[in-house]
N, C-alpha and C positions, 0 to 999 in steps of 0.2 A: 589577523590584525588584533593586536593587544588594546584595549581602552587605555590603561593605564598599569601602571610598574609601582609593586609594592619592594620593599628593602629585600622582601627573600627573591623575587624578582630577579633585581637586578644582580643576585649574588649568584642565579644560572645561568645568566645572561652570558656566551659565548666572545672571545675579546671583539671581534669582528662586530659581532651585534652591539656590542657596546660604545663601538667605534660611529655604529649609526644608530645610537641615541638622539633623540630632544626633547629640549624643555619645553614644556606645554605652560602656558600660561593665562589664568583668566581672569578678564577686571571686571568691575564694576560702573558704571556711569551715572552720576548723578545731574541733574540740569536746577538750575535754580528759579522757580518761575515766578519770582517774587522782586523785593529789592536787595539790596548790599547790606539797608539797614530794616529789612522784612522780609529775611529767606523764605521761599516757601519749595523745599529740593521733593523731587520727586527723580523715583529711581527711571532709569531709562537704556537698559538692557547693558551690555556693556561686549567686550571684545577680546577674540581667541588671540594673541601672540606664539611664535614658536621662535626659539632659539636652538639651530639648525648643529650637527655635530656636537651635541654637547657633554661634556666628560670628566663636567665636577662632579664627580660623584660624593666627594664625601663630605661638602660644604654647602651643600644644593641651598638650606635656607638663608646662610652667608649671600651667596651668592643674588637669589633673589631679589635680598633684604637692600642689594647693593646697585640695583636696576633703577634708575630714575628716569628711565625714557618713556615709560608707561604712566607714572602719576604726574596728575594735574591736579591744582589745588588754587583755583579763583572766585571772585565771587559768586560767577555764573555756573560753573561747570569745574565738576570733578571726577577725578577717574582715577581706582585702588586697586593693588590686586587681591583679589580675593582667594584665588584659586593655583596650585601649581600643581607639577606632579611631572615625571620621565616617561618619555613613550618611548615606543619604538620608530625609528625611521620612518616606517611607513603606516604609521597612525594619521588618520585625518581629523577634523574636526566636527561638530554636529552638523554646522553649517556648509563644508565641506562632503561630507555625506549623503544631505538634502542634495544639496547643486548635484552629484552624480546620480542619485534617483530618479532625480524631476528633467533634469534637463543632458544627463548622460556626459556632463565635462562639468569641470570648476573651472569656473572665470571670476572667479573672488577667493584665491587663496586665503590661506591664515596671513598676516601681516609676519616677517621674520625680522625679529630683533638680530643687530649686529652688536652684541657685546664688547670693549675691549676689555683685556682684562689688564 
């Protein structure tokens, strides 16, 4: 199981394997525990996305940059991504990981974005 996919990576990556690529992606959450007119954000972990089959390969941050189902931007609460990168198919998540250590299944998968394009 690959963590993550660097450019030279993905440039031995087999068609097949590349066929079951995806995009990892990670936010940030921030909560606002103040007012509208006396923010006071404190950060508050934030969440794995995966975009399943994916095979932009040569626009990945275009693409990213193109995703607006992940940010939130209100007075209360916000959520950024911070984090991307190409796994493999069968890459799990941290949190995904724990669940099969601790309790031997995931019953909280990654959340999977549906992109159109």
């Amino acid at each position: 199981m690959r963590k993550q996919m660097t450019p030279v990576d993905l440039l031995t990556l087999t068609h097949k394997e590349l066929e079951m690529a995806k995009l990892v992606i990670q936010t940030q959450v921030y909560e606002n525990y103040g007012s509208e007119s006396k923010p006071h954000w404190k950060a508050k972990g934030g969440e794995a996305y995966v975009v399943p089959n994916f095979t932009r390969f040569n626009d990945v941050q275009a693409f990213v940059d193109g995703i607006t189902e992940v940010r939130v931007d209100d007075p209360f609460y916000q959520e950024y991504i911070v984090d991307w990168f190409v796994a493999t198919d069968d890459y799990l998540t941290e949190f995904e990981r724990q669940q099969l250590e601790f309790d031997g299944k995931i019953t909280y998968p990654a959340k999977e974005l549906v992109v159109v394009a």
